[in-house]
VEXFIKE-701170 format. One line per 10 residues: number of its first residue (from 1); for each residue x negated, y, z of N, C-alpha, C. Coordinates in steps of 0.001 Angstrom, whole numbers. Each point is the difference from the previous one (the first is absolute). Layout:
N
NUM> X/Y/Z/X/Y/Z/X/Y/Z | ... $
END
This chain:
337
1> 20549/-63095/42371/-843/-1085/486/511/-457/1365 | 10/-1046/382/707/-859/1286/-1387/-242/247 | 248/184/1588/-994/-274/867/609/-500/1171 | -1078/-1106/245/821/-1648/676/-1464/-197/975 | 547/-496/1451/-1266/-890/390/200/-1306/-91 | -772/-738/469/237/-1371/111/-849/-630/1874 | 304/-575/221/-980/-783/1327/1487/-1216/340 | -833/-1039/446/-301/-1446/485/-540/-1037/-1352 | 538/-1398/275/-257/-486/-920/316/133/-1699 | -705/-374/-794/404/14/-911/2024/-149/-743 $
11> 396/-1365/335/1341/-328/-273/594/1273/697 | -438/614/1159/950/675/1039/-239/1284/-659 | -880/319/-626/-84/1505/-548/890/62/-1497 | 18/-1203/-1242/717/-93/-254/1781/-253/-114 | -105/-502/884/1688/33/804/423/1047/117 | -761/496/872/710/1182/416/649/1141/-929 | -1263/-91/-814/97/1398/-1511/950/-485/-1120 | 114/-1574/-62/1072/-132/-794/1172/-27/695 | 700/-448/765/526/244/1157/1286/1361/157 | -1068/694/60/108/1635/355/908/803/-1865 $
21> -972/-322/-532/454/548/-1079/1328/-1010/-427 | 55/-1247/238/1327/-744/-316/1214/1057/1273 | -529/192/551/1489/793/760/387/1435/-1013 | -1514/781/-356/502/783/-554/757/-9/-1730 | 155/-1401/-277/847/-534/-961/-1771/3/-1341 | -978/257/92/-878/52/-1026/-11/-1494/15 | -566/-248/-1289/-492/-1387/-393/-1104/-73/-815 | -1026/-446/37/-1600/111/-290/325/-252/-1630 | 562/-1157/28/-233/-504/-1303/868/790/-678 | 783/1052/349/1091/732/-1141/-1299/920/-403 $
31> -760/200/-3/-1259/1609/-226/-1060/-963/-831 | 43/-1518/-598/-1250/-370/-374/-161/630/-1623 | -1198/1026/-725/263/469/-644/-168/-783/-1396 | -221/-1651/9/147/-359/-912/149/-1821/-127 | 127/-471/-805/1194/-1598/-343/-838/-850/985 | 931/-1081/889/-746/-1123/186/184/-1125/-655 | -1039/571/-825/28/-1251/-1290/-518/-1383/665 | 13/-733/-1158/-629/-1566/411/-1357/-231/-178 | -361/1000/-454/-1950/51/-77/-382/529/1106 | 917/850/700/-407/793/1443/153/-1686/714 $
41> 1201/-148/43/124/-1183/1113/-1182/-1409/-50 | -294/178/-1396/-757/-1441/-79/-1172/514/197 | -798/743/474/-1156/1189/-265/-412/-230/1576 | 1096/375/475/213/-122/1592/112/-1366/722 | 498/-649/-435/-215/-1060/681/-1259/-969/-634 | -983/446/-522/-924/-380/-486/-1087/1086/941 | 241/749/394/-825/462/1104/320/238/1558 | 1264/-314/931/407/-378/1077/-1281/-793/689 | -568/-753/-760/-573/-883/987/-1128/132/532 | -490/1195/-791/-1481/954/308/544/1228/1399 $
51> 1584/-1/-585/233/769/1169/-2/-596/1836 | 386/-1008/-576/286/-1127/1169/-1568/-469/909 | -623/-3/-877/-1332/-399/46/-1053/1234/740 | 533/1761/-365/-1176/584/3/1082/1203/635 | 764/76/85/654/1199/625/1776/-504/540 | 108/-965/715/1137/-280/157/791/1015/630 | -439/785/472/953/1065/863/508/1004/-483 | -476/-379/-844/793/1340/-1156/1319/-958/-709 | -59/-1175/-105/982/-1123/19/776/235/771 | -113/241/1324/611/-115/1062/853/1426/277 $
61> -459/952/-323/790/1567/73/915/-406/-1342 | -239/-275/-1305/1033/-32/-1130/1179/-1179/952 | -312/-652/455/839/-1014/269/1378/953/1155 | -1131/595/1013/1103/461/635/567/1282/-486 | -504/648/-981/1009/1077/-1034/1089/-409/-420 | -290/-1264/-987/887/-915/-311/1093/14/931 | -414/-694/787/1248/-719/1572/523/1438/-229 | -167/962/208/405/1233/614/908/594/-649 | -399/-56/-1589/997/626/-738/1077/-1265/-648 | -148/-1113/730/1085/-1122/-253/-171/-548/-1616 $
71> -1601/-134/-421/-79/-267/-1213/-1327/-1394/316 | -241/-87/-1260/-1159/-1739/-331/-958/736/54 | -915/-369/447/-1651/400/480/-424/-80/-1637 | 481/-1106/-654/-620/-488/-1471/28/1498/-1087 | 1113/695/491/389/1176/-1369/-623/1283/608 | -588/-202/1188/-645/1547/632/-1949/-652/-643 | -70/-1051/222/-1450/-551/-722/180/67/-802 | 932/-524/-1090/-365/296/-1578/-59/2084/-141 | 533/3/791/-537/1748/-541/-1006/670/817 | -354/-439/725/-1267/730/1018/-1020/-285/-1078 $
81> -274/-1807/559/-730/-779/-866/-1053/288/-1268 | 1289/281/-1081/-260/21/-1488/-430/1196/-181 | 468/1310/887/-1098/1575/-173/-1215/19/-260 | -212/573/-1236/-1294/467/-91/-531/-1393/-1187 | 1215/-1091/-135/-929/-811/-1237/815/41/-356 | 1560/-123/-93/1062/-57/-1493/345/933/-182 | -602/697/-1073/707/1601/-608/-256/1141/895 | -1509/-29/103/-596/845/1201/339/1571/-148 | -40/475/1005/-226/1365/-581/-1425/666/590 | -316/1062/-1008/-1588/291/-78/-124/1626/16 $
91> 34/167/1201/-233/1616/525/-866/687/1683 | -286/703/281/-553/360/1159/-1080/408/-550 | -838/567/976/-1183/268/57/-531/183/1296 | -990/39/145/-1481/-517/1717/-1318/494/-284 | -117/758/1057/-1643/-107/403/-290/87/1259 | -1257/-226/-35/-640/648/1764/-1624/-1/-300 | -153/851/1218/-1187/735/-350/-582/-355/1846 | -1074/188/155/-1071/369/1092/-453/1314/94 | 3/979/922/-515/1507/97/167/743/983 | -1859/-212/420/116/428/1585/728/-902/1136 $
101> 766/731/356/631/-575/1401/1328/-494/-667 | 392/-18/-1057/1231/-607/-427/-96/-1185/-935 | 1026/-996/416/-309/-1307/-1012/1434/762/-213 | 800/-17/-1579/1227/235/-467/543/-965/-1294 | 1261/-611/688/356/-774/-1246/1815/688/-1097 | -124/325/-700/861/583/-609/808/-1080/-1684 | 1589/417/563/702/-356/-1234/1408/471/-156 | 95/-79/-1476/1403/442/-236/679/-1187/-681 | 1195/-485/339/711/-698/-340/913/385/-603 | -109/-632/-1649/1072/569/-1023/658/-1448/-175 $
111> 1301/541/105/1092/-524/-669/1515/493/15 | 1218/-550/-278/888/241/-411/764/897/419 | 302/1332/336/700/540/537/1773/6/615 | 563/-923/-1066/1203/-548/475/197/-512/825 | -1415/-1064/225/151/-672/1520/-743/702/1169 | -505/1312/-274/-653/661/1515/438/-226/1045 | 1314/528/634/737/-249/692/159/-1259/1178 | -987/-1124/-1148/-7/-1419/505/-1375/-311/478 | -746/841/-248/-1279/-381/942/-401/134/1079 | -843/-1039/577/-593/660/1540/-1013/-363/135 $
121> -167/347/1360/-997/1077/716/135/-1104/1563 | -629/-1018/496/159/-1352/522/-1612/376/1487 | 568/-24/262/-1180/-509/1418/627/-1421/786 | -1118/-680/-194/408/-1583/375/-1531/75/1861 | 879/-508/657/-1037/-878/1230/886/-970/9 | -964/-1045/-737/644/-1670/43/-264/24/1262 | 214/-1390/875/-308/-704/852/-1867/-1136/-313 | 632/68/-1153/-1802/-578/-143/-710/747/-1300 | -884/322/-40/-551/968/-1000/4/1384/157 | -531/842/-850/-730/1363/812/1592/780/-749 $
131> -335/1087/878/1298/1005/-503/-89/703/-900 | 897/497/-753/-694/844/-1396/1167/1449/-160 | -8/408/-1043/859/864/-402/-162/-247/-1698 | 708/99/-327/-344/21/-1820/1773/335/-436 | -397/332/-1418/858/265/-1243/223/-830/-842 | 1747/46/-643/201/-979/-920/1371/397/-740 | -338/-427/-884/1127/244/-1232/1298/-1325/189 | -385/-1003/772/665/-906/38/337/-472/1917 | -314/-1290/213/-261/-29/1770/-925/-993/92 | -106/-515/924/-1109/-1205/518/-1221/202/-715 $
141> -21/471/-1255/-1396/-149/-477/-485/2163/-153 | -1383/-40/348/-642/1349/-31/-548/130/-1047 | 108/1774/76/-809/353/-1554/-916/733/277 | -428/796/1505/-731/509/258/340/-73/1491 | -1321/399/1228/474/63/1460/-1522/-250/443 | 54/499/1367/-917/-268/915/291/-990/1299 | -1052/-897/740/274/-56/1028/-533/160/1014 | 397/-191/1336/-516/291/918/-1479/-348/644 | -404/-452/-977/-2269/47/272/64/1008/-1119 | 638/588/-733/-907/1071/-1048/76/-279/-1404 $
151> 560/-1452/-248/-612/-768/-1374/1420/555/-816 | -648/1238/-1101/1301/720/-689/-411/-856/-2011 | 1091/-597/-481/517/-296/-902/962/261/-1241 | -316/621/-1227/771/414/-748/323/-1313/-1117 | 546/-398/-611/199/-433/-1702/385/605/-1043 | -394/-364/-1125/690/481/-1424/106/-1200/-809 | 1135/-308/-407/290/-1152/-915/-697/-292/-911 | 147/-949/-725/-962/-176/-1744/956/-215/-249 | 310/-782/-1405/660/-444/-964/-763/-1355/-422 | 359/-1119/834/-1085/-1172/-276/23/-942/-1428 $
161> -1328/-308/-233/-118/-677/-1306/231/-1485/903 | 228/-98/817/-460/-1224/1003/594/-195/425 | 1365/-990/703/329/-55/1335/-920/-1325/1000 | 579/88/957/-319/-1060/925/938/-686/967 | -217/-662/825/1104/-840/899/-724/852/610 | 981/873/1773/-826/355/792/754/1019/303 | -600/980/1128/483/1408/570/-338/680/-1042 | 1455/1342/82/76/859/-908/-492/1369/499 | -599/1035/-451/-629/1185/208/28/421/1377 | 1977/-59/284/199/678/947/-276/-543/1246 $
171> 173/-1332/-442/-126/-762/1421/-1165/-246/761 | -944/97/-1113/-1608/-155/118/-696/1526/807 | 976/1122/-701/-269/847/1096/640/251/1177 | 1112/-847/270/8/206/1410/-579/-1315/763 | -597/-1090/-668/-857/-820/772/-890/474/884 | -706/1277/-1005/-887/809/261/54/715/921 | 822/830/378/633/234/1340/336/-466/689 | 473/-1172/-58/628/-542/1436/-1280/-1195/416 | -865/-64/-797/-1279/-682/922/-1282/282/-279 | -785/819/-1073/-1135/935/344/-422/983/399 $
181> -1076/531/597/-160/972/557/-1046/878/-490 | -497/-548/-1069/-820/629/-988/-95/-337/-1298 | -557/933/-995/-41/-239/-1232/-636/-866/-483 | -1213/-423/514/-283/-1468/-240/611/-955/325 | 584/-246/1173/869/-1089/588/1113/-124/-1146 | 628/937/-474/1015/136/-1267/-418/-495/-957 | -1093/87/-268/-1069/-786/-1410/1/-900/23 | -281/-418/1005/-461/-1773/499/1592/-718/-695 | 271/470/1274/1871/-682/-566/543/-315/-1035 | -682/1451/-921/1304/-398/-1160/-1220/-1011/-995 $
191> -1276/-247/55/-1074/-624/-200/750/-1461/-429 | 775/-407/1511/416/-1112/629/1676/-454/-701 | 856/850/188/1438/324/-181/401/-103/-1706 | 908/-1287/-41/149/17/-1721/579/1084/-144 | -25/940/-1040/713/1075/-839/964/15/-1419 | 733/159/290/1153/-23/-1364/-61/1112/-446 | -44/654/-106/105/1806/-548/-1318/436/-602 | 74/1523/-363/-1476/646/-833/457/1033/737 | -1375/851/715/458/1167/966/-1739/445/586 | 479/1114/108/-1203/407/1156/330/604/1410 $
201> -802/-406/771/-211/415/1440/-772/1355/227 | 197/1012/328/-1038/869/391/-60/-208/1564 | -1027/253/804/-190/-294/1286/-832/1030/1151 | 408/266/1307/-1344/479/32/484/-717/1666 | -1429/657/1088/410/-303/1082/-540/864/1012 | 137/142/1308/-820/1039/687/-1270/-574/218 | -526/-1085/-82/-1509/165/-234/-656/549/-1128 | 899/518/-1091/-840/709/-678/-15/-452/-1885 | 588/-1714/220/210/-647/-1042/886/847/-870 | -280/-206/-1144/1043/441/-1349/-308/-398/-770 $
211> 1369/-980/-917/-520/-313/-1472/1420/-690/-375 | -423/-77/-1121/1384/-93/-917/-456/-1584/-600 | 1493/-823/-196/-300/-1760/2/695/-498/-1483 | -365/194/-874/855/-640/-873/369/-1540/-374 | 927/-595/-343/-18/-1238/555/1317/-341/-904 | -136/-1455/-355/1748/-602/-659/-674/-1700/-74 | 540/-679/-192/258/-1336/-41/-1332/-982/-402 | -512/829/-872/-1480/-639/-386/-1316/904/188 | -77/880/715/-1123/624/628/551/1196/953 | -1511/586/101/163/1320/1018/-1370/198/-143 $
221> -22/1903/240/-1390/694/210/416/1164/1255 | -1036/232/559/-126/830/1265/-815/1034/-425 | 283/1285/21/-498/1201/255/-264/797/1077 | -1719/-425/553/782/1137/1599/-956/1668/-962 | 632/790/945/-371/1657/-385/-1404/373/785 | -631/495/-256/-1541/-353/169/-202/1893/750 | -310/514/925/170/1288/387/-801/578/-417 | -1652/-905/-465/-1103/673/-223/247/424/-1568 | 437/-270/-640/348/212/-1491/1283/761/-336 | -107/1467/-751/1346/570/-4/593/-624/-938 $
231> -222/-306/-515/1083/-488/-832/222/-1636/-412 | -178/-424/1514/588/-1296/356/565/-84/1472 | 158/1496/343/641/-370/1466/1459/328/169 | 411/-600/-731/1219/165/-24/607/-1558/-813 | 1092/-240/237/308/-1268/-786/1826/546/-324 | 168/-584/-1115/1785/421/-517/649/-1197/-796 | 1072/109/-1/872/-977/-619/1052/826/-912 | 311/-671/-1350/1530/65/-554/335/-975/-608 | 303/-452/-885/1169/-968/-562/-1062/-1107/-739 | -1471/12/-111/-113/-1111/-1139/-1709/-43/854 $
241> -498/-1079/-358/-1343/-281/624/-1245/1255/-605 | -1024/209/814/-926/808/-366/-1643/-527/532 | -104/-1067/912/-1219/-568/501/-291/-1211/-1786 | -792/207/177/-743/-879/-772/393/-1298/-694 | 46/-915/1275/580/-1922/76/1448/10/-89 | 823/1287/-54/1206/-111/-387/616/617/-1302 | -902/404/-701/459/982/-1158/763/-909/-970 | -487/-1092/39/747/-1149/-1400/1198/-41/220 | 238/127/1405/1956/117/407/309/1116/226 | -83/774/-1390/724/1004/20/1006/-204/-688 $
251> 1179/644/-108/799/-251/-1119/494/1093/-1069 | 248/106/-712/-67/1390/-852/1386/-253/-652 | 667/1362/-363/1231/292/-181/908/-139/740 | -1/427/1272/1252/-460/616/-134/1531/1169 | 1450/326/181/-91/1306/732/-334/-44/1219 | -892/874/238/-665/-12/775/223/1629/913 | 546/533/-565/677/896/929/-1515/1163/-157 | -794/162/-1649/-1009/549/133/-1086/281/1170 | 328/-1257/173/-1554/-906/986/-1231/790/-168 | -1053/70/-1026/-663/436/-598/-674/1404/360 $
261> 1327/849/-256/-153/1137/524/110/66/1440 | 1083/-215/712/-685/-139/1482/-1391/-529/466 | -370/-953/-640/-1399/-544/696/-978/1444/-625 | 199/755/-776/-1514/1107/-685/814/847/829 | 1208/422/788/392/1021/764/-1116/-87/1090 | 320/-1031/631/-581/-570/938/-1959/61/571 | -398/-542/-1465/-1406/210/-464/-394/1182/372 | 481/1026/-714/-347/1488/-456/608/1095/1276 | 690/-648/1069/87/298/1014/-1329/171/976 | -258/-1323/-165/-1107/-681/464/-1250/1019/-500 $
271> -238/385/-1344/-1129/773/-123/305/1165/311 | 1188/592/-114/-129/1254/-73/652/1074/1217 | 724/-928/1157/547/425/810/-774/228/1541 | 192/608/1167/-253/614/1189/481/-853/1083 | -621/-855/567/215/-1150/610/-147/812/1291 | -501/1188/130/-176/302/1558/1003/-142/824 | 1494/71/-257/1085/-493/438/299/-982/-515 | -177/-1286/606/296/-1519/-806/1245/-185/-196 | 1096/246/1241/1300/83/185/1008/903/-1632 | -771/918/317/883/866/-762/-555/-180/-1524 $
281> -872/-680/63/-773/16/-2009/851/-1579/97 | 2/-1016/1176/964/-1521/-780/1576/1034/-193 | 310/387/479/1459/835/-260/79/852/-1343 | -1033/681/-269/-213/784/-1432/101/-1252/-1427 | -494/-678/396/-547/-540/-1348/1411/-1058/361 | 446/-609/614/1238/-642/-73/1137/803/-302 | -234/1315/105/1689/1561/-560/-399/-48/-1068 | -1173/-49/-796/231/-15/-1316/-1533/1396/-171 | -135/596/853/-922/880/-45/-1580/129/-795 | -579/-1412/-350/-1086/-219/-873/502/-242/-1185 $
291> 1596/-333/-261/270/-488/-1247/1009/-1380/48 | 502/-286/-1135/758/-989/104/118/-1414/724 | 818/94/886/151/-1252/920/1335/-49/809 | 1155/936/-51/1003/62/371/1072/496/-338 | -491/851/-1193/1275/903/-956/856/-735/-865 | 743/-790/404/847/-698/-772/1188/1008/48 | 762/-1001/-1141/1147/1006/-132/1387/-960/-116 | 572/379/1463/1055/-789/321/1028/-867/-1178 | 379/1312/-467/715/-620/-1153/-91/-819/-673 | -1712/-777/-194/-82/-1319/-480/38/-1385/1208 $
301> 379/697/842/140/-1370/944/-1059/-494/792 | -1067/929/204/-1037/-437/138/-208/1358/1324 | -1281/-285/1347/128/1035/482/-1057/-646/973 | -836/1040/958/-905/-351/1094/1093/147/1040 | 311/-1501/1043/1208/146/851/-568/33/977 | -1106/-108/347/-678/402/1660/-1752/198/-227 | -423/840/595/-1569/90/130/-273/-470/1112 | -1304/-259/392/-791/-71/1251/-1321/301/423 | -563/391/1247/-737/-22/536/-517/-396/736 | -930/-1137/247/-420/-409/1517/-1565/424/329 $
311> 301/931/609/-1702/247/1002/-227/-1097/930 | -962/-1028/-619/-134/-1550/793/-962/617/1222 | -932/821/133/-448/716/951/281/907/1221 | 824/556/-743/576/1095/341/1142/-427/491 | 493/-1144/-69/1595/-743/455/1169/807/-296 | -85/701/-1003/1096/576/-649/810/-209/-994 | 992/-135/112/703/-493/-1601/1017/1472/-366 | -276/53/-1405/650/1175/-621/1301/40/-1030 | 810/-551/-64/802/-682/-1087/1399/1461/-623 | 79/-183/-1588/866/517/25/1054/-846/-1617 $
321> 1198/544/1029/1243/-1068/-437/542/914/-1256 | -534/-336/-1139/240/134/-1136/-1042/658/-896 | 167/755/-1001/-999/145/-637/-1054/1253/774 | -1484/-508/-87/-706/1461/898/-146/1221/-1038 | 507/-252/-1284/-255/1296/-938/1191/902/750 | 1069/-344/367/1344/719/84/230/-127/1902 | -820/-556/982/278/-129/1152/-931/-65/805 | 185/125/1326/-1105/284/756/-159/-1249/761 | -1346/-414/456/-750/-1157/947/353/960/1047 | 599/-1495/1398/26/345/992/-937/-1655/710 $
331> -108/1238/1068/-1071/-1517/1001/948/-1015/543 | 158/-935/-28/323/-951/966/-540/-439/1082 | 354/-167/903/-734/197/1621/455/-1881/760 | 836/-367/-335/1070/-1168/768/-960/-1154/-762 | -977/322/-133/-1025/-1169/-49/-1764/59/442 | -186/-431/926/-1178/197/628/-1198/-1320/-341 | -1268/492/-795/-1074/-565/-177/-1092/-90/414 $
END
């Protein structure tokens, strides 16, 4: 996992990182793991203008990646862009819970193991917008992270029956970071913000908020976790909708990386596990310890490539770089909340 900061402006934080890696002879676009077809490109420029409109600065960092690695801003957007709606992929898992003195948001991010190597691990202080830290399988756009008011964010893909013109999963969660400061404020937004993708948000914040957002192109439902009720104080995510107003967009037959079973891991965690250590029960049930949610088996190509932890209370983040069945969480400290 590469771990990168970023600070000044947008273009200038991109510059630099493409930049940098153009000396060390890498080239972004040699690692893209799949075609830029002409449905990606026409896909994309059918949603640019929502970008232009509702998040230009994220325009503005691809642009200076671009400059940096001596390539067209146009072929780093058709692949940022089109993530998460052409030929999605549909894996991870999320929860967070409220208990006691700890708000905790937890996830494991599954995917490809060939490309591990290529992920990071990003703390950004723009020049305008709040500072964050988050994770990603790709760059510019987040798949999970906190920022600096507290407001911690996970996703898990869908497989959409739907698309839309609009921001894609990832980008929508780092909107989320780089300008709310709570889990409602995050609600509001994406309320507001066209969406192209099918995905959920899990959320929580240090006031105490937690709830999980499901959401794609033609609706959304909000779940917050209720403390007075056990067995609604907790909220979780995996691969396919589970609130109510989203169940019709589900999609069935398509791999899902036994979705299913992670979300009843998860559940049955929930009933049957020892929360008196919040820290160490989000770490149990993400190793695999209640049951299936991380035991993959390399050899099919498939694998949990980073876990996490964020104590949004507690201002702790716990992360570990590769699978937690086979490796140990260490704290990260080089980010202060």
């Amino acid at each position: 996992m590469y771990h990168v900061r970023f600070q000044g402006s947008h273009y200038e934080m991109g510059f630099k990182w493409g930049d940098r890696l153009l000396q060390y002879g890498k080239l972004l676009l040699d690692n893209v793991p799949f075609n830029i077809s002409e449905e990606r490109v026409d896909f994309v420029r059918q949603c640019r203008p929502f970008y232009e409109r509702w998040y230009p600065e994220v325009l503005e960092e691809i642009r200076g990646i671009a400059q940096g690695q001596r390539t067209e801003p146009e072929r780093l957007e058709t692949m940022l862009l089109s993530m998460y709606c052409i030929l999605p992929e549909n894996k991870c898992s999320c929860f967070a819970f409220r208990d006691g003195e700890h708000v905790i948001l937890a996830r494991n991010s599954d995917f490809l193991p060939e490309l591990e190597k290529l992920y990071m691990n990003c703390i950004y202080r723009p020049d305008h917008g709040y500072a964050f830290q988050g994770n990603t399988t790709a760059f510019v756009e987040m798949e999970d992270g906190i920022n600096d008011h507290g407001l911690a964010i996970g996703l898990t893909s869908i497989y959409p029956r739907c698309l839309g013109y609009g921001l894609n999963a990832g980008m929508l969660l780092r909107y989320g970071l780089e300008k709310c400061s709570t889990v409602r404020e995050f609600t509001e937004a994406l309320r507001h913000l066209p969406i192209a993708s099918a995905q959920t948000f899990t959320s929580a914040d240090r006031t105490g908020s937690v709830a999980v957002i499901e959401c794609n192109a033609r609706g959304m439902e909000v779940c917050y976790a209720d403390e007075k009720h056990k067995k609604q104080n907790f909220v979780s995510a995996v691969n396919s909708f589970h609130l109510d107003g989203m169940k019709a967009w589900r999609t069935e037959g398509v791999d899902d990386w036994d979705s299913e079973a992670r979300y009843e891991t998860i559940r049955k965690a929930f009933e049957q596990g020892d929360r008196a250590e919040a820290i160490s029960f989000a770490m149990d049930v993400l190793s695999g310890k209640y049951g299936f949610i991380c035991q993959y088996d390399r050899k099919t190509g498939k694998d949990t490539v980073w876990s996490v932890v964020y104590d949004v209370t507690g201002g702790k983040i716990y992360r570990c770089e590769g699978n937690p069945f086979r490796r140990k969480y260490r704290e990260d400290r080089r980010f202060c909340f």
